[in-house]
C-alpha positions in Angstrom: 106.2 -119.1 -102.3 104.6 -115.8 -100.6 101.5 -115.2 -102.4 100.2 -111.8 -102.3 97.0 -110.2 -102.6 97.3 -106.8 -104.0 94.5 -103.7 -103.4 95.2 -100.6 -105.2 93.3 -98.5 -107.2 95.6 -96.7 -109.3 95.6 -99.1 -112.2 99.0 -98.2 -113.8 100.4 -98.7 -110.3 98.5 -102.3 -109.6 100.0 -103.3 -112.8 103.0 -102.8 -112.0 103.1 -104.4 -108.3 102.0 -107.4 -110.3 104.8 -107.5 -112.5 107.4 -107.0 -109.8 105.9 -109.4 -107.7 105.9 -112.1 -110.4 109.2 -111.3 -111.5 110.5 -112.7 -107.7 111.3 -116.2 -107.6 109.7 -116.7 -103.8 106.2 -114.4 -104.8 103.3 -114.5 -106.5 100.6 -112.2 -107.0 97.4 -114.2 -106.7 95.0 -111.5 -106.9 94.1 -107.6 -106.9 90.9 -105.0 -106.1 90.4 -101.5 -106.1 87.8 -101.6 -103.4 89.5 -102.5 -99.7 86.1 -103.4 -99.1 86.3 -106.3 -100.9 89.8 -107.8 -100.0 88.3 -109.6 -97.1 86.3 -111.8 -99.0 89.0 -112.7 -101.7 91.3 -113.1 -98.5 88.7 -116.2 -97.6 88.5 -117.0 -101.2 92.2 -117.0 -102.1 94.0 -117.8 -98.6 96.8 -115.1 -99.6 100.1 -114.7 -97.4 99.9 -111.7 -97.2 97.8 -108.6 -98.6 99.5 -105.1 -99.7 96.4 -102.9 -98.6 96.6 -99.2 -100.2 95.6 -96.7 -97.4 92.9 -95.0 -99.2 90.9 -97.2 -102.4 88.1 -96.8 -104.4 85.6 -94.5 -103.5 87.7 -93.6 -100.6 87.1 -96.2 -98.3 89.6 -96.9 -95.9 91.9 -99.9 -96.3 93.0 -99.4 -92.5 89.3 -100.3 -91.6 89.3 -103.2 -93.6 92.9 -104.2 -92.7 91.4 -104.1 -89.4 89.0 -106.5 -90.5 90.9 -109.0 -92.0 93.6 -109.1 -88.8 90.3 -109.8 -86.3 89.1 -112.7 -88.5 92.2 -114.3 -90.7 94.7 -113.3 -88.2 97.6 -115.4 -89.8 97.6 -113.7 -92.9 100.2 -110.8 -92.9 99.0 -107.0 -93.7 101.6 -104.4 -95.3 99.8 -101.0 -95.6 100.9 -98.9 -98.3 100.4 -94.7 -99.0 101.2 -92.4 -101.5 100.7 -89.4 -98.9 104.2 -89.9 -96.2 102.6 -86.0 -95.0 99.5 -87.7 -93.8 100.3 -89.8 -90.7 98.0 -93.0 -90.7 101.0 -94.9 -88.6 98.9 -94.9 -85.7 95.8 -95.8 -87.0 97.7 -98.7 -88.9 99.6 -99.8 -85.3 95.8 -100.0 -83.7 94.6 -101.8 -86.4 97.3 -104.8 -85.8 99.3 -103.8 -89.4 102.3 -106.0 -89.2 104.3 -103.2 -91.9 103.8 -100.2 -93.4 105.5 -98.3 -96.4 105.4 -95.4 -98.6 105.1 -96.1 -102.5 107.9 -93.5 -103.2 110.0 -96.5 -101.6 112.3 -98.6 -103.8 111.5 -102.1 -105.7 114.4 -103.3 -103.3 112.8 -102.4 -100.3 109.3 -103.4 -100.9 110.9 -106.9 -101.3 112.8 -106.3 -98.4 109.6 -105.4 -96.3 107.6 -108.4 -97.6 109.6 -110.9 -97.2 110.9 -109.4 -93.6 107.4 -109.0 -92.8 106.6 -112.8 -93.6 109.6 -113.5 -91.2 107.8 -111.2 -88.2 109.8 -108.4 -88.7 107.8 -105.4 -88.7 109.0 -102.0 -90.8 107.9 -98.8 -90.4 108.7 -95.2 -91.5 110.2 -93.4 -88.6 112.8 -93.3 -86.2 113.3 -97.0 -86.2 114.3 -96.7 -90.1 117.2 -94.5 -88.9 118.7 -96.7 -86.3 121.5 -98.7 -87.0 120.1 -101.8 -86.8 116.8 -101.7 -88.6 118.1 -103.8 -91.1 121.4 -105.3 -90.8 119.9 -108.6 -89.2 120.7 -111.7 -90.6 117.8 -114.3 -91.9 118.9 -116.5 -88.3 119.0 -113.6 -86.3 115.3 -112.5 -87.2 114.5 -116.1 -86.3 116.2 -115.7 -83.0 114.4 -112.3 -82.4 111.0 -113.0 -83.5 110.9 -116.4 -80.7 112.6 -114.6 -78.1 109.7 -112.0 -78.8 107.3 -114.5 -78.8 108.3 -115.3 -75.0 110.5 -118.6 -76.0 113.0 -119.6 -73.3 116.8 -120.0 -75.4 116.6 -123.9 -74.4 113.2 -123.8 -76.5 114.8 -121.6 -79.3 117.3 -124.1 -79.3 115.0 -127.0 -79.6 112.7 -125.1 -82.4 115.4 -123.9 -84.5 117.1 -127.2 -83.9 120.6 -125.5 -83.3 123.0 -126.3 -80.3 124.1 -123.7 -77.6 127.4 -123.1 -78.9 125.3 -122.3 -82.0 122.6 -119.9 -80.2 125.1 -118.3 -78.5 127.2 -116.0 -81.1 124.2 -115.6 -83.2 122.7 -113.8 -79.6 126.1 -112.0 -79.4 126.1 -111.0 -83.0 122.2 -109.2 -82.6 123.4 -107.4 -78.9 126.8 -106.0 -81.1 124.2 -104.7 -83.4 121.6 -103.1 -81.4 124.0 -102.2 -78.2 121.9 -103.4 -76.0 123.4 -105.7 -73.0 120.7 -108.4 -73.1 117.9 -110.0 -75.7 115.3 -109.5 -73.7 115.7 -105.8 -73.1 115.9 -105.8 -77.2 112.9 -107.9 -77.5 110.8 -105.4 -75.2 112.2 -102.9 -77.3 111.3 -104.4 -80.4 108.0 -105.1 -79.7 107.3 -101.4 -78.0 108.6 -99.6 -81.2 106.8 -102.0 -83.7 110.3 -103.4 -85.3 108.5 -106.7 -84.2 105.2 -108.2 -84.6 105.4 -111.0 -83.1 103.1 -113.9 -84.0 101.3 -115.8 -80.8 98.4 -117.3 -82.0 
């Protein structure tokens, strides 16, 4: 179960992130504020999976500081940024501040589920020219696995041993991610990856 702590403070909008949430059989919303100043201290008080920080919350205060925050202390816990202005660029702010995802509220209910529970996985999204390649979401739930150790500097004999595959296994599940992306190795994709944000890879 991913549980999610919600700050927003559009109530209507809150409300209804709740209700989507709840209505997924692997979520749960455990908590919500309209102040990003205060979702650091629920994130110690409620130990939530992940937070959906709004860009800009009560009062105006910046949820990009605070996500900031929350990254530098309770690094585990996973940080989706989310803005109801796409003509406002806070991409790079949100990259500096260690924001694993990022999405505009215009998006679908399909892919804010897609982006949380690709997130939880260590698959970063972003708006961008990354949405437009052909690959940004065609990987399988192995293949993300695969990616997110190779990013994480794993050798494929200690991929193997972690995912607890064989190599005649590994292998086609490496060839099926290089078919994808047209690259001619998984390390040139992981660099990739990693450079452009696609992954964030987890190495605490």
């Amino acid at each position: 179960m991913i549980k999610i702590l919600i700050v927003e403070d559009q109530i209507m909008f809150k409300e209804a992130l709740e209700h989507l949430i709840n209505g997924q059989p692997d979520m749960e919303a455990i908590g919500s504020t309209d102040d990003a100043s205060l979702a650091h201290k629920l994130c110690h008080e409620l130990s939530p999976d992940l937070v959906l920080m709004d860009v800009v919350t009560k009062n105006d205060v910046s949820g990009i500081t605070w996500a900031c925050q929350i990254r530098k202390e309770i690094p585990h816990i996973k940080i989706v940024i989310m803005t109801a202005m796409p003509e406002i660029t806070f991409l790079d702010e949100a990259r500096k501040a260690g924001v694993h995802s990022y999405i505009n509220k215009n998006s679908s209910n399909e892919h804010l589920f897609y982006v949380i529970r690709s997130t939880m996985k260590g698959l970063g999204i972003y708006p961008g020219p990354e949405e437009a390649s052909p690959f940004a979401s065609q990987f399988n739930e192995k293949e993300i696995e695969v990616i997110r150790l190779v990013c994480q500097g794993k050798s494929r004999s200690e991929i193997i041993k972690e995912l607890k595959v064989s190599e005649s296994m590994i292998k086609p599940i490496i060839t099926s991610i290089l078919d994808k992306t047209g690259f001619d190795s998984i390390a040139k994709f992981a660099i990739y990856a990693v450079g452009r944000g696609l992954i964030v890879p987890d190495l605490q």
